[in-house]
C-alpha positions in Angstrom: 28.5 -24.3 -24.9 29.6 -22.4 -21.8 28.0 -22.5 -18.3 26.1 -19.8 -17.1 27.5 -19.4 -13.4 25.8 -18.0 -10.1 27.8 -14.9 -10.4 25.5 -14.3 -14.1 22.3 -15.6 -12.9 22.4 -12.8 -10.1 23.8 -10.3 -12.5 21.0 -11.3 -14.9 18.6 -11.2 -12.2 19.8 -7.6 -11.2 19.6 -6.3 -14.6 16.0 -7.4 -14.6 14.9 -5.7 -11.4 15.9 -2.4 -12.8 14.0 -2.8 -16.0 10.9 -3.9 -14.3 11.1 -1.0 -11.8 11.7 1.5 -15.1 8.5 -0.3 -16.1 6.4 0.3 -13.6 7.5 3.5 -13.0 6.7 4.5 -16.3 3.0 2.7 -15.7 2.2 5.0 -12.9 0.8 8.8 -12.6 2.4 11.3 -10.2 -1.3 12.6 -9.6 -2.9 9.6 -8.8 -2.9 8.1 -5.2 -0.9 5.1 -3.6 -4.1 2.7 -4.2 -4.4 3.9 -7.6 -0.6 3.3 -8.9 -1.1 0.0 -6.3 -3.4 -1.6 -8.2 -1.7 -0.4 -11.9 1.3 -2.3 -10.3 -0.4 -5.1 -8.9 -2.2 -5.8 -11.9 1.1 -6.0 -13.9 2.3 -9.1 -11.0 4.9 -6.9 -9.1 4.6 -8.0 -5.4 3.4 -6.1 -2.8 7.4 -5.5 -1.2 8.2 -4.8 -4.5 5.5 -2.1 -4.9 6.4 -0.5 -1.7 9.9 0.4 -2.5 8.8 1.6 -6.4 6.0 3.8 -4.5 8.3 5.3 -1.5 5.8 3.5 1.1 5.8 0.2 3.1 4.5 -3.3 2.0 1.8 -2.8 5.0 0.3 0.4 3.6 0.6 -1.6 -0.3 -1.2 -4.7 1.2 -4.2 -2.2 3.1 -5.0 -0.5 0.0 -4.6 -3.5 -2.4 -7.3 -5.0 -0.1 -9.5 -1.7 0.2 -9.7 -1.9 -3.6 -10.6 -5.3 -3.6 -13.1 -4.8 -0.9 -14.4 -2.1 -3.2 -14.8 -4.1 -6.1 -16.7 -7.0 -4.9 -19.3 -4.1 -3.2 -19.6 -2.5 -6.8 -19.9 -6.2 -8.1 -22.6 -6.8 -5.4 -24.6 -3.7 -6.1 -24.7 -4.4 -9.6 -26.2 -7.7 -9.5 -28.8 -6.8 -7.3 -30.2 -4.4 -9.6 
């Protein structure tokens, strides 16, 4: 059995990126804002760096509306239970 060397591993690792960024680029709507594909992309464990440079938009503005959404969802939670 043959080693797999550094110079594979990276290639392998490289190969990979591109497939998971056809992914989520499939998974996302052109209509739909950069919270919305956000969380779709989130949800599916691509970091927030990683869902900046798939959207066209910085980590910061990624991480703002990743926490809006979860701000959101605990106040929908919230109301909910109080009913």
């Amino acid at each position: 059995m043959g080693e797999i060397s550094n110079i594979d591993i990276s290639e392998i690792n490289s190969k990979l990126d591109v497939l998971i960024r056809l992914l989520a680029s499939s998974s996302i709507s052109e209509g739909a804002s950069i919270k919305e594909n956000a969380i779709v992309l989130s949800r599916a464990g691509i970091p927030p760096k990683q869902i900046a440079d798939i959207l066209g938009t910085t980590s910061n503005t990624v991480n703002v509306a990743l926490s809006q959404a979860r701000k959101s969802s605990k106040t929908k939670t919230t109301k909910k239970t109080r009913r």
